[in-house]
C-alpha positions in Angstrom: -19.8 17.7 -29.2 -17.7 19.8 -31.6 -16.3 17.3 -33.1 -19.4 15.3 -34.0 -21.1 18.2 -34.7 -17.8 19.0 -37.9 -18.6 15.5 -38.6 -22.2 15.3 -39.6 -21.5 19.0 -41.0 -19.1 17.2 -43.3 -21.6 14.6 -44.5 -24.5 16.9 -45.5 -26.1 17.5 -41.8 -25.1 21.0 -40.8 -26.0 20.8 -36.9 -24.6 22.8 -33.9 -22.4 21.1 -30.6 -25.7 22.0 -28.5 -28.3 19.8 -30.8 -26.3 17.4 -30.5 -25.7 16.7 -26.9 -29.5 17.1 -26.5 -30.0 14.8 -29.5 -27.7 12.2 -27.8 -29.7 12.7 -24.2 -32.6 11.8 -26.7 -31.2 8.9 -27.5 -29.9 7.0 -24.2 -26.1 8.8 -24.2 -24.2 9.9 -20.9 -20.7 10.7 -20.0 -19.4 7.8 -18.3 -15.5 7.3 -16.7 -13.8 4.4 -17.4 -14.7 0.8 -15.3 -12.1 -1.2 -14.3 -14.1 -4.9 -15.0 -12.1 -6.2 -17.6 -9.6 -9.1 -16.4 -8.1 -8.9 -20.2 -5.4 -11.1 -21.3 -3.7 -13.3 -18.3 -1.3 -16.2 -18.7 -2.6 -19.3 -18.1 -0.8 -20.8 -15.1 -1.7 -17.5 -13.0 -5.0 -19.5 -11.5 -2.4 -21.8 -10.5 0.1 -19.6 -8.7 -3.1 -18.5 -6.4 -3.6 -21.9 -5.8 -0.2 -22.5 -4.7 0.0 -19.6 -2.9 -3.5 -20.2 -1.1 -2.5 -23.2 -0.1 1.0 -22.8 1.1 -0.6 -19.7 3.3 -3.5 -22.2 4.6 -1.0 -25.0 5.5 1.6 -22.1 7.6 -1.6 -21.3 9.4 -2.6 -25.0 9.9 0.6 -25.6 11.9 0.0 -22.4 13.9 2.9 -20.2 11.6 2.6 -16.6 10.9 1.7 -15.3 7.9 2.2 -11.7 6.4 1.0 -9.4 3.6 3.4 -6.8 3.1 3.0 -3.6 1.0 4.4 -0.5 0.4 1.7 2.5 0.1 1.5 6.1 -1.4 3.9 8.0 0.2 2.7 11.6 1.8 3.7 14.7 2.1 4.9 15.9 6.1 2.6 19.0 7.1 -0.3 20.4 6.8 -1.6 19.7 3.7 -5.2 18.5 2.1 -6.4 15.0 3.0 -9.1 13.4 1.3 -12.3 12.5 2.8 -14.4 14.4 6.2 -13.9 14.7 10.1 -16.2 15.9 12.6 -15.5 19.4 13.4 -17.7 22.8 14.8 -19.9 24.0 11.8 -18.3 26.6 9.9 -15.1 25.5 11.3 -12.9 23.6 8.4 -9.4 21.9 9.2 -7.2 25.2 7.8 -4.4 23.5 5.7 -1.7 24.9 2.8 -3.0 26.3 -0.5 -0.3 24.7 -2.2 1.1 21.0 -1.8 4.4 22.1 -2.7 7.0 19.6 -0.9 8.5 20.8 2.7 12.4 20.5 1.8 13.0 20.4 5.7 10.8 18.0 6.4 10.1 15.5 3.0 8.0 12.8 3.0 6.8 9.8 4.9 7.0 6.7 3.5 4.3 3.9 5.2 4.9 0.1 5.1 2.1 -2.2 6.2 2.5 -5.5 7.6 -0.7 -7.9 7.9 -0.9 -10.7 9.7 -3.3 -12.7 7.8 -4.2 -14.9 10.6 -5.0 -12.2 13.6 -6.7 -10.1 10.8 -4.5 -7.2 12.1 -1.6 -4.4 10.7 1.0 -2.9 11.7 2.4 0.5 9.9 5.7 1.3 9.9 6.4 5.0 8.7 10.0 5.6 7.0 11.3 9.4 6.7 14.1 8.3 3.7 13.1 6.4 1.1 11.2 3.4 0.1 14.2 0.5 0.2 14.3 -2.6 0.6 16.5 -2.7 3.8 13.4 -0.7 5.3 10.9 -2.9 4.3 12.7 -5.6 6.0 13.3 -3.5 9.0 9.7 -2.8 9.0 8.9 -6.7 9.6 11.3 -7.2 11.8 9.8 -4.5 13.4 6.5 -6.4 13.7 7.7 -9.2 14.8 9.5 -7.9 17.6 6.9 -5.8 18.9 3.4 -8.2 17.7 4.6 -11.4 16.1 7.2 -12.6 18.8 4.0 -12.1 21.6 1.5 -13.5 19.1 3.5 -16.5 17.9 6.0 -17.5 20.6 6.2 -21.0 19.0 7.0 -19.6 15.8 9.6 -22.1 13.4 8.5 -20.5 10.3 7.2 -17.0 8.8 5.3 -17.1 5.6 5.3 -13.8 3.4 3.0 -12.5 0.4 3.9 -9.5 -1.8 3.8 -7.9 -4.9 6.6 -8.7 -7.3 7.5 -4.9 -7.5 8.9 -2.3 -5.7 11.1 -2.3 -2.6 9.6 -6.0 -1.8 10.1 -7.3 -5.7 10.5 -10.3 -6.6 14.3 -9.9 -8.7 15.6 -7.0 -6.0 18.5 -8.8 -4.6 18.7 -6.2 -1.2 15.2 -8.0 -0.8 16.8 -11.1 -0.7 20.1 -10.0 1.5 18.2 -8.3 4.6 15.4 -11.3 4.6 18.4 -13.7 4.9 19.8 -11.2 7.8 16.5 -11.5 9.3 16.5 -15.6 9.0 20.2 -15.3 10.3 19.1 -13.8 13.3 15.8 -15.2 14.1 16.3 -18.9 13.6 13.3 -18.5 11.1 12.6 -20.6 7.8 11.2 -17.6 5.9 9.3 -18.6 2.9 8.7 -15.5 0.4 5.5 -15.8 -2.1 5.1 -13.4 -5.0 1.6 -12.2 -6.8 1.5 -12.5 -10.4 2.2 -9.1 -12.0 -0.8 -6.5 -12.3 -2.9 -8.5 -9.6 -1.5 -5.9 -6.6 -5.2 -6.0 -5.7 -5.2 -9.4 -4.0 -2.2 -8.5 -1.9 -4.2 -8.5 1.6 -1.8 -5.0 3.0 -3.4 -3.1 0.2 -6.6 -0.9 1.5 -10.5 -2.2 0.5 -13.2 -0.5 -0.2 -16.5 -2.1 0.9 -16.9 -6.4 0.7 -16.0 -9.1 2.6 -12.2 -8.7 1.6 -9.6 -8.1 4.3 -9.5 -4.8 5.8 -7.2 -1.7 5.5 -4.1 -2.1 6.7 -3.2 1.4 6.1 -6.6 3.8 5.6 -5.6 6.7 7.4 -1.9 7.2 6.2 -2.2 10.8 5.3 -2.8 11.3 8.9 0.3 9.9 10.1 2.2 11.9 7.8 -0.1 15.2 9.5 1.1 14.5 12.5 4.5 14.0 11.9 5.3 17.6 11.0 5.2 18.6 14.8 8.2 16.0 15.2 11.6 16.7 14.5 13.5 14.9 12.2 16.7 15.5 14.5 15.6 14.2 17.7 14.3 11.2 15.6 17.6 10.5 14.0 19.3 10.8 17.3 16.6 8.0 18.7 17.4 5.9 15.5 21.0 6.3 16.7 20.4 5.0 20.2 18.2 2.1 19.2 21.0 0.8 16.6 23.3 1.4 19.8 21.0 -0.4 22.1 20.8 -3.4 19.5 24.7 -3.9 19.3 24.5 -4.2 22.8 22.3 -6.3 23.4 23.8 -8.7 20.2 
């Protein structure tokens, strides 16, 4: 307001900030935020990579083959720090949480990985305490399948996978490409990798929705997780890290 108000000044129309924001009230004005509805400038074969990637997914389903959407989401802070959104609780009785959102040096953050299996319109979250890598993300499906895909698809020849070309799953991360041959080494599995078009992370199915007929949240309640795993300790989950890397030796 002050601004247009120096400007019409300037030009011979002395007028105060207040006139004017009731002057543009008068005449239809708002403030308004931003609206994401603009696709802007895309290349011209990115149509064409949905396509191809729409169909490879709807032929690995036709012959009965997983599929996967895998995505890494905002990591959270371990604790008892603000969430977004309500709960049911007594009236007058608020979840108490920390003034401050200063990190816990003791205890860090979580880091959550969904995995959604396109087909059985379900997720699975796994929650690192490191960091966001690409051996983890790997882990995290072989994760899935060993505790929901091997039960879901015992038939399984092939698993087909859809992801973002950035971040821990990108599509030039050669650590990606190491630990998904590892996993193809020891599965027996043809492991087919398909990559979204940069900026279009909002098709990748392992990302939440809000509202629609789109697919569902993988990972909604994330923050919660991360809650709850303050009254864990991060040495008695090492040492059961430890003994399930011990028990896998074994068994291999």
């Amino acid at each position: 307001m002050e601004k247009l108000a120096a400007a019409l000044t300037e030009m011979g129309h002395p007028i105060s900030p207040d006139t004017v924001r009731k002057e543009l009230v008068k005449l239809g004005f708002s403030r308004q935020s931003n609206r994401k509805a603009e696709e802007g400038s895309q290349h011209p074969d990115r149509n064409a990579q949905f396509d191809y990637i729409n169909a490879k997914v709807l032929a690995a389903q036709a012959q009965q083959q997983p599929v996967v959407s895998v995505d890494t989401k905002k990591k959270e802070l371990i604790g008892n720090f603000k969430n977004g959104g309500t709960d049911y609780r007594p009236k007058g009785n608020p979840q108490r949480v920390n003034v401050h959102d200063f990190e816990n040096k003791k205890l860090g953050k979580v880091v959550p990985y969904g995995v959604y299996d396109v087909t059985a319109n379900t997720g699975f979250v796994s929650v690192g305490i490191t960091s966001d890598t690409a051996e983890f993300a790997v882990q995290s499906i072989r994760c899935w399948r060993e505790r929901m895909g091997e039960q879901r698809y015992p038939n399984a020849r092939e698993l087909t996978i859809t992801a973002d070309c950035g971040g821990s799953n990108g599509a030039r991360v050669r650590l990606w490409k190491l630990e998904l041959q590892k996993l193809a080494d020891e599965t027996g599995l043809v492991i087919h990798v398909h990559h979204y078009p940069p900026g279009t992370s909002k098709w990748n199915k392992a990302c939440p929705r809000e509202g629609g007929d789109r697919a569902p949240a993988v990972l909604p309640h994330h923050a919660e997780l991360a809650r709850a795993a303050a009254h864990h300790s991060p040495r008695r989950d090492r040492a059961d890290r430890r003994r399930h890397d011990q028990d896998r030796l074994e068994s291999r």
